[in-house]
N, C-alpha and C positions, 0 to 999 in steps of 0.2 A: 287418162283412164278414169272411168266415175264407175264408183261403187255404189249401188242403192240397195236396200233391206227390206223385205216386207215386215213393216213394225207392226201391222194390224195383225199379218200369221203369227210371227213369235209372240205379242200381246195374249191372243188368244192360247199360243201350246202351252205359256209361261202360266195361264188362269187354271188349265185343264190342270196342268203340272200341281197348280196350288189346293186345289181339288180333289185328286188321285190323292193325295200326299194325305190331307186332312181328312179325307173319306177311310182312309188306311187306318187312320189312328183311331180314329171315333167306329170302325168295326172291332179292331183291338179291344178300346177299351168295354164295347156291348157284349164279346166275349168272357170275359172275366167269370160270370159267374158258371159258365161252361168249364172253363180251365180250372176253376175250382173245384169242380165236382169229378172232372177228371181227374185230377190230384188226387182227392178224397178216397176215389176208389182204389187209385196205382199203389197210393202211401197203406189201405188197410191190406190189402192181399199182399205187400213186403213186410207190413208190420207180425198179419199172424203165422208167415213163414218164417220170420223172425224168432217169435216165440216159440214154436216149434222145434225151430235148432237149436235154442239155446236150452226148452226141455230134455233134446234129446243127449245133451251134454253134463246137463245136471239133471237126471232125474229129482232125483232129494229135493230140490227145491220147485219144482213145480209140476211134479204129479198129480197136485191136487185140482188143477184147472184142465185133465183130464179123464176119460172113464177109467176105472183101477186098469194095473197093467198093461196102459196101452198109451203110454207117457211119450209127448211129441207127436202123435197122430192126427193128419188133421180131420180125420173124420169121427175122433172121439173127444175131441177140444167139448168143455165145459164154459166156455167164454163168447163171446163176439162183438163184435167192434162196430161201432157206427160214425158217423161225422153229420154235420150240420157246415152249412154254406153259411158265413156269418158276413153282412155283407157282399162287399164283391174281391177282399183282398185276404178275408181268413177262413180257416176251418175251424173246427170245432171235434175235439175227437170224446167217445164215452166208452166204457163197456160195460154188460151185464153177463151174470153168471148166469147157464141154468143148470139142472137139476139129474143128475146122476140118477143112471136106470141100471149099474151094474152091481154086482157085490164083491165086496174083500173077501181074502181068503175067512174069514172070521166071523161073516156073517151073513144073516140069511134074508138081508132086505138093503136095499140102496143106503146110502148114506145121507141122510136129506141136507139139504144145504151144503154138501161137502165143499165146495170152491170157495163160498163165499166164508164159512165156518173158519176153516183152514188158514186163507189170505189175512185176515182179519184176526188170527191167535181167539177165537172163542172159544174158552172152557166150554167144554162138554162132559154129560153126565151116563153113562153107561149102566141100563140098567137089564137085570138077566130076564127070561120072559118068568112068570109064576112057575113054581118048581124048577125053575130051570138054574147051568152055572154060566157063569162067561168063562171065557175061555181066550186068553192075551199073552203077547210074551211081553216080560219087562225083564231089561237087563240079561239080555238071551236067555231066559229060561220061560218057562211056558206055567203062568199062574193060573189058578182054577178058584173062583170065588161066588158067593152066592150075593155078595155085597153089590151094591152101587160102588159104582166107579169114578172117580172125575181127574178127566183127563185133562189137563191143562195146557197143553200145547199139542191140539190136534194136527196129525201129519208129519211133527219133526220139529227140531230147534230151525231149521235151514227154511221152510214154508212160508210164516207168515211176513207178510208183507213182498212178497220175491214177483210176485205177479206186476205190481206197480213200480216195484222198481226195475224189473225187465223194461216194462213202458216208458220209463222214465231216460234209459240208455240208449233209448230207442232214437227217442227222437234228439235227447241230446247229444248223442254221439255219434251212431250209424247213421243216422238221415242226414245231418248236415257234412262229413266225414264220406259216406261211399254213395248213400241212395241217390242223393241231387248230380253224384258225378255218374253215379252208373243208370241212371233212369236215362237218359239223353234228355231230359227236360232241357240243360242250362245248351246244350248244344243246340236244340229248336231254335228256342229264343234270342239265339245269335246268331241268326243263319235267315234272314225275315226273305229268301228266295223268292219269295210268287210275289215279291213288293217287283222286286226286277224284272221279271218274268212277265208282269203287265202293264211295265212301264210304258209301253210304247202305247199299248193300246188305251191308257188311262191319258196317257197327252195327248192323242189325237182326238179325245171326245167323249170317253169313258168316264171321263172325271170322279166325283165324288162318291158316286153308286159304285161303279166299278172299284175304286178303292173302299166303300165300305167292304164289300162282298169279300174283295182279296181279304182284307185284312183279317176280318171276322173267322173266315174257313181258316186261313192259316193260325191263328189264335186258337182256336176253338181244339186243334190238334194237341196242343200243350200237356204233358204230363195223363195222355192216355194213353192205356194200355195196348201195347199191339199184341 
């Protein structure tokens, strides 16, 4: 019996093989700053439904980050969230307050700065308009004064600071804890399918393009929102 091998055909499926493979990675890694930004977006819109519920759970402490009486809403949020692509393996997360357009039961103009006022424990100063009294309850009874006021812990003892540490449970606890397992992110990326799915065609000739391209599109999916 003689057995013979085309060593030049396998030489050749074994190069394309070598190619498909390293084309895959090196689209992988030209993805990155995609999957990053995908991230970016998935992690802010879990983050301020995050916030949200745990307003709607403690009012007391985080009313102040939205319009009066309408605590956990998210179309009355006083905050918002942004990120920055830092690199191609981190994010970068910020927020800024803006500016209250409703009024308390007590008064007859916005509260300016409230969010950031609030968050922050800033003394404030209350004062009545000319001839006029204020009008506050302290200690459940309802005082009536013509005096300046100065409030020392605008919002509540439970307020300031509750905004950043909301954020701060966020990410150290819920994201790494439920969001990475309930995002399908970690399932993606263990699952590289279309690597398989064009193996044949990347060995017969497809080589390095064809595995850039798989790899890229399959990468590029990571941690986006469906």
């Amino acid at each position: 019996m003689i057995v013979s091998f085309q060593i030049d055909n396998l030489q050749k499926d074994l190069k394309n093989l070598v190619n498909y493979s390293i084309g895959f990675l090196d689209g992988v890694e030209e993805a990155k700053p995609v999957i990053m930004d995908n991230l970016g977006k998935s992690v802010i819109e879990s983050l301020k439904n995050f916030i949200d519920t745990n307003a709607r759970i403690s009012p007391e402490s985080l009313h102040h980050v939205y319009e009066w009486y309408q605590t956990g809403s998210p179309e009355a949020r006083l905050f918002d969230i942004d990120y920055v692509v830092v690199g191609k393996n981190s994010l970068s997360f910020n927020y800024t307050f803006s500016q209250s357009t409703s009024f308390s039961n007590n008064s007859t103009e916005p509260f300016y700065d409230k969010a950031n006022i609030m968050e922050n424990g800033i003394p404030v100063i209350i004062k009545p308009k000319p001839n006029g009294v204020l009008r506050f309850e302290k200690d459940g009874e309802v005082v009536f004064t013509k005096k300046p006021t100065l409030v020392s812990g605008p919002g509540g003892e439970s307020v300031a600071g509750s905004f950043e540490e909301t954020l701060k449970t966020f990410f150290e606890s819920y994201f790494t804890q439920s969001y990475i397992m309930t995002s399908g992110i970690t399932e993606h990326f263990n699952n590289p399918r279309p690597y398989k799915d064009n193996l044949s065609s990347g060995i017969k000739g497809g080589g390095k393009g064809l595995g850039f391209k798989v790899g890229y599109r399959w990468a590029a999916k990571g941690g986006k929102i469906e």
